[in-house]
C-alpha positions in Angstrom: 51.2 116.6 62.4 52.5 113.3 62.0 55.3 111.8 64.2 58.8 112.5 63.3 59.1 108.9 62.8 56.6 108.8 60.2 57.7 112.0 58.4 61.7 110.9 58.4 59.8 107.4 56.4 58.0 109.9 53.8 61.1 111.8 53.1 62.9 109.0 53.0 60.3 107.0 50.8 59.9 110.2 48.6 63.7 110.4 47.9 63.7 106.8 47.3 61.0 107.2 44.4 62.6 110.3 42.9 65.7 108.5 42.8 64.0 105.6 40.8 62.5 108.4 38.3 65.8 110.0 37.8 67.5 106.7 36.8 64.1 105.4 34.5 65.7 108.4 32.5 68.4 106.1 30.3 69.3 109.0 28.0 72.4 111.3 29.2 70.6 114.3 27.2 67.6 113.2 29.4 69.3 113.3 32.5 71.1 116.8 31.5 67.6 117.9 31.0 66.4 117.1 34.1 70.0 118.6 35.8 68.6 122.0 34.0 65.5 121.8 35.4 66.2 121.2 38.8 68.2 124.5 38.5 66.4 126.7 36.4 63.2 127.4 39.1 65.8 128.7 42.1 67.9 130.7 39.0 64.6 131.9 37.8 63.6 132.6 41.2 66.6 134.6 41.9 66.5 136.6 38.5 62.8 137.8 39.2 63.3 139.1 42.1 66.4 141.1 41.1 65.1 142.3 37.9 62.5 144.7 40.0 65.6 146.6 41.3 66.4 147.8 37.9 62.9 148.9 36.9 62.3 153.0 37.6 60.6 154.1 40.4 57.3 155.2 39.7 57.2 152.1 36.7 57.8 149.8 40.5 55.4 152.0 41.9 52.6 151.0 39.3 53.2 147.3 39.2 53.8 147.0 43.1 49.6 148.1 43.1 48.9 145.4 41.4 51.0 143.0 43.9 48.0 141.3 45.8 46.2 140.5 42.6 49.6 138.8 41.8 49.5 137.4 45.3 45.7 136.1 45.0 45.9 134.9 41.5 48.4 132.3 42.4 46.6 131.1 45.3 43.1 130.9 43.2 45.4 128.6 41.1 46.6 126.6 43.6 43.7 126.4 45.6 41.0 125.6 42.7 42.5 124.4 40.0 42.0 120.9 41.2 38.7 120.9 41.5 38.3 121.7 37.6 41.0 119.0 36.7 39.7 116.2 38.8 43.7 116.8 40.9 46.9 117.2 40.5 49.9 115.9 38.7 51.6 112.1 40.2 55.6 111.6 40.4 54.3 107.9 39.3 50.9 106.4 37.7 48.7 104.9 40.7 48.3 101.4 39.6 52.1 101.4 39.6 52.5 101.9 43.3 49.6 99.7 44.5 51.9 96.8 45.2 54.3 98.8 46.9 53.9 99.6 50.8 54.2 103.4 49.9 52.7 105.8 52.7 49.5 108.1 51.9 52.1 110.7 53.2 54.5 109.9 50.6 52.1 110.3 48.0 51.2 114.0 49.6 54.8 115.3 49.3 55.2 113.8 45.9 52.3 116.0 44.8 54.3 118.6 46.3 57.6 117.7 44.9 56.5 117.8 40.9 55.0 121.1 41.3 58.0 122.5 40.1 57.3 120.9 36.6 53.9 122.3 36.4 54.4 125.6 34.1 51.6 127.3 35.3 52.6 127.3 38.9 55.9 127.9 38.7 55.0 130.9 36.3 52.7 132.4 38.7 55.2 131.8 41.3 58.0 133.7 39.3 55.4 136.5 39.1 54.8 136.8 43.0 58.2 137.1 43.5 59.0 139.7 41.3 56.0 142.0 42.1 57.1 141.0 45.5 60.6 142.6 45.1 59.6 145.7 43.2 59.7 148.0 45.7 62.3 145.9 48.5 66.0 146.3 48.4 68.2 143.5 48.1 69.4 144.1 52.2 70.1 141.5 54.5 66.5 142.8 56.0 65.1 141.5 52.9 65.5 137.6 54.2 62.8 138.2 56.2 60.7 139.3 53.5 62.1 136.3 51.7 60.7 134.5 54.6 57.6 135.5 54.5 57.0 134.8 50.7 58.2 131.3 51.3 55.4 130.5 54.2 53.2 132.3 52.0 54.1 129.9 49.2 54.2 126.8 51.4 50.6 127.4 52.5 49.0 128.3 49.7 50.9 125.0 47.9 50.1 123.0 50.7 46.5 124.1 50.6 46.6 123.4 47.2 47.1 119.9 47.6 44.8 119.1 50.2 42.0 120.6 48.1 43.5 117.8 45.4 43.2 115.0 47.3 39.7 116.1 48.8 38.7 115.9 45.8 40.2 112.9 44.1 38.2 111.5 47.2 34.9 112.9 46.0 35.1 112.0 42.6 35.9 108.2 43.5 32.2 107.6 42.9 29.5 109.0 40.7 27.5 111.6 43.7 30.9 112.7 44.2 31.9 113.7 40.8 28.5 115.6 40.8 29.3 117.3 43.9 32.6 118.6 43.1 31.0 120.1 39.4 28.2 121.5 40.9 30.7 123.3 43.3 32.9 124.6 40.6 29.5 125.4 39.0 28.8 127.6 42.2 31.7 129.2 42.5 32.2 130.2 39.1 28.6 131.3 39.6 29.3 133.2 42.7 32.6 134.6 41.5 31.0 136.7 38.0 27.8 137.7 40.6 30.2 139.3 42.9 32.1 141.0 40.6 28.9 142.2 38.7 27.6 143.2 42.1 30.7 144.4 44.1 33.5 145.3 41.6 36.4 144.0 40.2 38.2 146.1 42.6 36.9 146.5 45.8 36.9 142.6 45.9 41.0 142.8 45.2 41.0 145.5 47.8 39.2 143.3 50.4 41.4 139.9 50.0 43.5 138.6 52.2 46.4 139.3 50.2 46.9 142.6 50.7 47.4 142.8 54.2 50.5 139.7 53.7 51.8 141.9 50.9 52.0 144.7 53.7 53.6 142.6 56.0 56.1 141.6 53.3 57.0 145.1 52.7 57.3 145.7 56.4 59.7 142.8 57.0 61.5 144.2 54.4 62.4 147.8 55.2 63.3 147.2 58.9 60.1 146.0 60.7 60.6 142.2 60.8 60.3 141.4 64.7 56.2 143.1 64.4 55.4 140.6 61.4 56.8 137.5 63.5 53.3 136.7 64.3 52.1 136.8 60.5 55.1 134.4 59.7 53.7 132.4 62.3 50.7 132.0 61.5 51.6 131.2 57.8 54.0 128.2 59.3 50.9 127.2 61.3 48.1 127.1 58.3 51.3 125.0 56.3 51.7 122.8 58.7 47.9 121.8 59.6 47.3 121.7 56.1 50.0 119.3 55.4 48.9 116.8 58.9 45.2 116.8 57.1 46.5 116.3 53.8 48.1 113.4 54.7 45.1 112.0 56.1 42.9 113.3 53.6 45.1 111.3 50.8 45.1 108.1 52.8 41.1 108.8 53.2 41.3 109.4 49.2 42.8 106.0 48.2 41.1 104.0 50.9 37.6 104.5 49.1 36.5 102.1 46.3 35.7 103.1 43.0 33.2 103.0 40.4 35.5 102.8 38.0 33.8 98.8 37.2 30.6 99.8 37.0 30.2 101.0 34.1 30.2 99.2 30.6 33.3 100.5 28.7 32.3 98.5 25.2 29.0 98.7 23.2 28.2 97.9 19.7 28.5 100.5 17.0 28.1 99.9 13.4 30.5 98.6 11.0 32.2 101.4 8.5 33.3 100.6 5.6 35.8 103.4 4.8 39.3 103.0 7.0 40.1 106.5 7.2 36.7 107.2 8.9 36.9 104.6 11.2 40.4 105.2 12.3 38.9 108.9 13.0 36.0 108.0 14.7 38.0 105.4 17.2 40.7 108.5 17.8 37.8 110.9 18.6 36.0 107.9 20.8 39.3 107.1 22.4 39.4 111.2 24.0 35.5 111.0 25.3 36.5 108.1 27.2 39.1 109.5 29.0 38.2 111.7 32.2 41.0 113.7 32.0 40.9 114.5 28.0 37.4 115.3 28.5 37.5 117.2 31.0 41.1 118.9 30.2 38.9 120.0 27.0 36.0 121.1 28.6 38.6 123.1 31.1 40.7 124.6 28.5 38.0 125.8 26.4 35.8 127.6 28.8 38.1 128.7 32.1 40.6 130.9 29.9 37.6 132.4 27.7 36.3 133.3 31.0 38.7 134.9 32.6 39.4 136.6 29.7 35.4 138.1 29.6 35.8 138.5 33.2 38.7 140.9 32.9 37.6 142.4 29.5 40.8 142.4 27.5 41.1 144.1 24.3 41.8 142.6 21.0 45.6 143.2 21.0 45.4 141.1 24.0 43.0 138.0 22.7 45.8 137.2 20.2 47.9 136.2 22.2 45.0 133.7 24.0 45.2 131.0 20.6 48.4 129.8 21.5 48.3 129.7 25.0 45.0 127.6 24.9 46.3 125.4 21.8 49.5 124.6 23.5 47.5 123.7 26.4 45.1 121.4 24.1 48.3 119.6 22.9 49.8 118.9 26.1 46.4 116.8 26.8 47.7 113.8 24.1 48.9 115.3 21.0 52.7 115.1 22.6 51.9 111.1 23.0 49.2 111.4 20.2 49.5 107.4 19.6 48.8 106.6 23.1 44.9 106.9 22.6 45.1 103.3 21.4 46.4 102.4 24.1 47.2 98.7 24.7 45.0 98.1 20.9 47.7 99.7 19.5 49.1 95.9 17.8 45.5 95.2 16.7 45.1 98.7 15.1 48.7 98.2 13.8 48.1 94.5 12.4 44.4 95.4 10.5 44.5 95.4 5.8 45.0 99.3 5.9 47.8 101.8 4.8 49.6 102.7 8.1 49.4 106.2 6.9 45.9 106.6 7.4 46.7 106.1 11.8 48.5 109.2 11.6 46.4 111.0 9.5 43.7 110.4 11.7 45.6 111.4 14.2 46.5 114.4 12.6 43.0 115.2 11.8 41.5 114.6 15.6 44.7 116.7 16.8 43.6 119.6 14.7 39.6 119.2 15.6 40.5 119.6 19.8 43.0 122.3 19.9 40.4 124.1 17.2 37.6 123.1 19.4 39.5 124.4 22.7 40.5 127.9 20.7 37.0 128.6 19.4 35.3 128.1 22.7 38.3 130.5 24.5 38.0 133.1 21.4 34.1 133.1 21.1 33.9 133.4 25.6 36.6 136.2 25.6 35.3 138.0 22.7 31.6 138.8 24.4 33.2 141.1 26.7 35.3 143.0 24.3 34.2 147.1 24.0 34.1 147.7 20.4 34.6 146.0 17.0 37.6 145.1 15.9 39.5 146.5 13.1 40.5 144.6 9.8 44.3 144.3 11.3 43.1 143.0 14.4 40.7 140.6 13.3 43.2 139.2 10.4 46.1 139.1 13.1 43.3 136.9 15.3 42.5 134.5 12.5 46.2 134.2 11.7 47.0 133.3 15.5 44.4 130.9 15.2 45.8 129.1 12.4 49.5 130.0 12.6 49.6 128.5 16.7 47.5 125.6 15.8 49.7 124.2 12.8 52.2 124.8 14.9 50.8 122.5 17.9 50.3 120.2 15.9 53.7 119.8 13.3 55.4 119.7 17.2 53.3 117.0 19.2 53.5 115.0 15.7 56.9 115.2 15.8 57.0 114.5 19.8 54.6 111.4 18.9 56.3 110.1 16.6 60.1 110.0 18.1 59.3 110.3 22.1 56.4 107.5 22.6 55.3 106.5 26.2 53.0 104.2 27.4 49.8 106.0 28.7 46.4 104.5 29.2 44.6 108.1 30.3 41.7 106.1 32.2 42.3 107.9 35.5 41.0 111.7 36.2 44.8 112.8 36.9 46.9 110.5 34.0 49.2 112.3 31.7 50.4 111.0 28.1 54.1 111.4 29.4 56.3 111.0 32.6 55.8 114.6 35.0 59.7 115.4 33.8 59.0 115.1 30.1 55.4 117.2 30.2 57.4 119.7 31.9 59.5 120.2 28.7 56.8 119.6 26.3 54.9 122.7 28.3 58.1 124.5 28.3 58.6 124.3 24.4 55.0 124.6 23.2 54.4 127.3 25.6 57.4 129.6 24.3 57.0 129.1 20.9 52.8 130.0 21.2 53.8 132.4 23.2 56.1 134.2 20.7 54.2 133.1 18.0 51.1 135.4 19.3 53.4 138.5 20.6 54.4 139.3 17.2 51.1 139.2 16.1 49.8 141.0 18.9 52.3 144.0 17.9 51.2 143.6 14.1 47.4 144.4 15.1 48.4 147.4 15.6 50.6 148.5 13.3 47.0 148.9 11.0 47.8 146.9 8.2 45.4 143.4 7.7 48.0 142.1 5.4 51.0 142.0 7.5 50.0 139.0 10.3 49.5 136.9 7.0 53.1 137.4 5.7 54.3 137.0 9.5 52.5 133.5 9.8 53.9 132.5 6.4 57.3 131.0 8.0 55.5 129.5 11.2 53.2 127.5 8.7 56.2 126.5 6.1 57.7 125.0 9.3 54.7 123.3 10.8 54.6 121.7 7.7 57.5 120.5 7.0 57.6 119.1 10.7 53.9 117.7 9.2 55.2 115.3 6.4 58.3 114.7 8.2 56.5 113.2 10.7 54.3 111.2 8.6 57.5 109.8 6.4 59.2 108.7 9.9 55.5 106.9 10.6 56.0 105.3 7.2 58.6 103.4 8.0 58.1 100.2 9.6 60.9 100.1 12.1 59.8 103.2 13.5 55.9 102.3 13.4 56.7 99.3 14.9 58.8 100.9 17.9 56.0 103.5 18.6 53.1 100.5 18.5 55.0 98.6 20.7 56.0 101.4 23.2 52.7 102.5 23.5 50.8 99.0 23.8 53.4 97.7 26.4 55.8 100.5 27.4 
């Protein structure tokens, strides 16, 4: 590992730059916000794992046999989600901190420190720890245990972010960006073979995982001095991982980029009618962007997938719409004026009715959380064992529509009173500061989320009229939030604060 020297400079670099985030936060609500945040994981953290001590015994029993799936699902996540998302999520935009004698191993513990605002983890997270606790007592012998899941967690994170930098690394030039696809091509490959070939579940039985959720449940009833070497080990696989990361991520922004090469203008024929040109630049302005394209690409096909992988039934692929449209809106609809980027004046200053922008924004919105929720759907449904029934299909379609009105009428609404400045060029930019995604997540995710329960339960009450009167409410209000965004838009104060926001920050 690095000397102690070095690593008392990261820490102190990386508190340094928190520090500066917290106070770029000029609201109080903003600041409360981020207050909650801080202490919601640890609360959530805590609540999880209590809340297996008051399910019954043979209900633990069942769910504790699922434990290492838990276990290895959120290590698959950690480990290889960054090589389908081009890497992880930055406390700060790169061009920001080139000026700035910032160490390579500041920038590896930042990537650490924001995953706490990344929904998925910490969701997977919350999981491990309650299947973890199903069947452990809250003792004092359960620290050990506690122990355990935290090396387990530190590894695995660690891992993570290695892998991320690896491959921001590869994809600095064009062989590279090849490389890293055709190896998510491979594994993806290699993965459905294995299960075709193998089984589902005598590849769960096999992993790694299992044997760490037995030592967890050792340290836990008594036996913690025979799992020393286990916790060991764990420590030692965090901390190598975290001396090679660092060097990795100074390896990762030493190399040059191609970024010049290629042309990023080229004639196109003159339109005639505003409203399709407007379009037509929005849709132009998400095929440039690495990280729209390929957060589309992502979201489209890997939950489909493992949907078809683990053959869910139709009660089930309701609920998938709003997961995977909330996803879709977190990409730019919650910053949806940001795709013009620093044009946003020119756009702003041509002989058209400002209302068309929005529309168009409206419009392309729509097109790519449809487009990510078709490709999901249509993946998800080839595995499914029977047709559906006339409830389940019309509480699909209904999910469909209902969660993406609802996207949208939200990230309009975010767009239009919550700007940032976001120029999405590089494989890892976001339309918003990590603190403010991890709300947007937070609130799209929940209301999806509910959204598709209750239609989930009305598939199978049998009747294909009910999800239709259900969705009526959630598309009244995406509407209203719909025109209420587009009258704020229409007035030129406001306009002329989002423009400017976005163009220059």
């Amino acid at each position: 590992m690095a000397s102690p020297a070095g690593s008392t400079s990261a820490s102190a670099q990386l508190r340094a730059l928190i520090a500066l985030r917290v106070t770029m936060v000029r609201s109080r609500g903003g600041k409360i916000g981020f207050l909650v945040l801080a202490l919601l994981v640890p609360l959530a953290l805590v609540g999880s794992a209590s809340a297996g001590q008051f399910i019954n015994e043979d209900r633990a029993f069942e769910l504790s046999l699922v434990t290492p799936t838990v276990f290895l699902a959120f290590a698959v996540l950690s480990l290889l989600s960054p090589l389908a998302s081009g890497g992880g999520q930055d406390l700060y935009p790169p061009e920001q901190l080139v000026a700035y004698p910032v160490r390579a191993s500041t920038q590896f513990l930042s990537g650490l420190a924001v995953l706490p605002l990344n929904l998925a983890w910490v969701t997977q997270l919350l999981a491990v720890c309650a299947s973890a606790f199903l069947v452990l007592p809250l003792a004092a012998s359960s620290l050990a245990a506690a122990a355990l899941l935290a090396a387990y967690v530190l590894a695995v994170s660690a891992a993570g972010q290695l892998i991320t930098w690896f491959a921001i690394g590869l994809r600095r030039n064009r062989l590279g960006r090849l490389l890293v696809w055709g190896l998510v091509a491979v594994l993806a490959a290699g993965g459905l073979l294995a299960v075709r070939l193998i089984g589902a579940t005598d590849i769960l039985d096999a992993s790694p995982t299992t044997e760490i959720v037995l030592s967890i449940v050792r340290a836990g009833t008594g036996e913690a001095a025979g799992e020393l070497p286990t916790l060991l080990l764990l420590l030692a696989l965090a901390s190598a991982c975290l001396a090679l990361g660092w060097r990795t991520c100074a390896w990762a922004l030493r190399r040059p980029g191609d970024a010049g090469v290629f042309r990023e203008s080229r004639p196109v024929p003159r339109r005639l009618d505003s409203k399709c040109s407007l379009t037509t630049v929005d849709r132009a302005s998400i095929w440039r962007s690495s990280s729209l394209r390929r957060g589309i690409l992502v979201l489209g096909l890997l939950p489909g997938g493992i949907s078809a992988l683990l053959g869910i039934d139709w009660a089930t692929l309701v609920i998938l719409p709003g997961l995977v449209a909330a996803g879709a809106g977190l990409l730019f609809g919650v910053n949806a004026f940001c795709l013009d980027g620093t044009g946003a004046v020119w756009l702003a200053s041509l002989p058209h009715d400002p209302r068309l922008a929005i529309r168009a924004k409206t419009q392309v919105l729509a097109e790519a959380c449809l487009g990510c929720v078709l490709l999901a759907v249509v993946a998800a449904v080839l595995r499914v064992d029977r047709p559906p029934t006339a409830a389940e299909l019309s509480a699909l379609l209904c999910a469909v529509v209902a969660t993406i009105a609802a996207v949208v009428g939200t990230c309009l609404r975010y767009s239009t009173t919550r700007p940032h400045k976001a120029e999405l060029r590089g494989p890892r930019d976001t339309p918003a500061p990590p603190g403010a995604m991890a709300v947007y997540s937070l609130r799209l995710a929940l209301g999806t989320t509910l959204l598709g329960l209750v239609l989930s339960g009305t598939a199978q009450l049998g009747v294909w009229w009910l999800p239709w009167l259900l969705s009526i409410p959630a598309l009244l209000l995406a509407a209203r939030r719909i025109v209420a965004a587009w009258s704020l838009w229409a007035q030129p104060s406001q306009r002329a604060s989002v423009v400017t926001t976005v163009a220059s920050g």
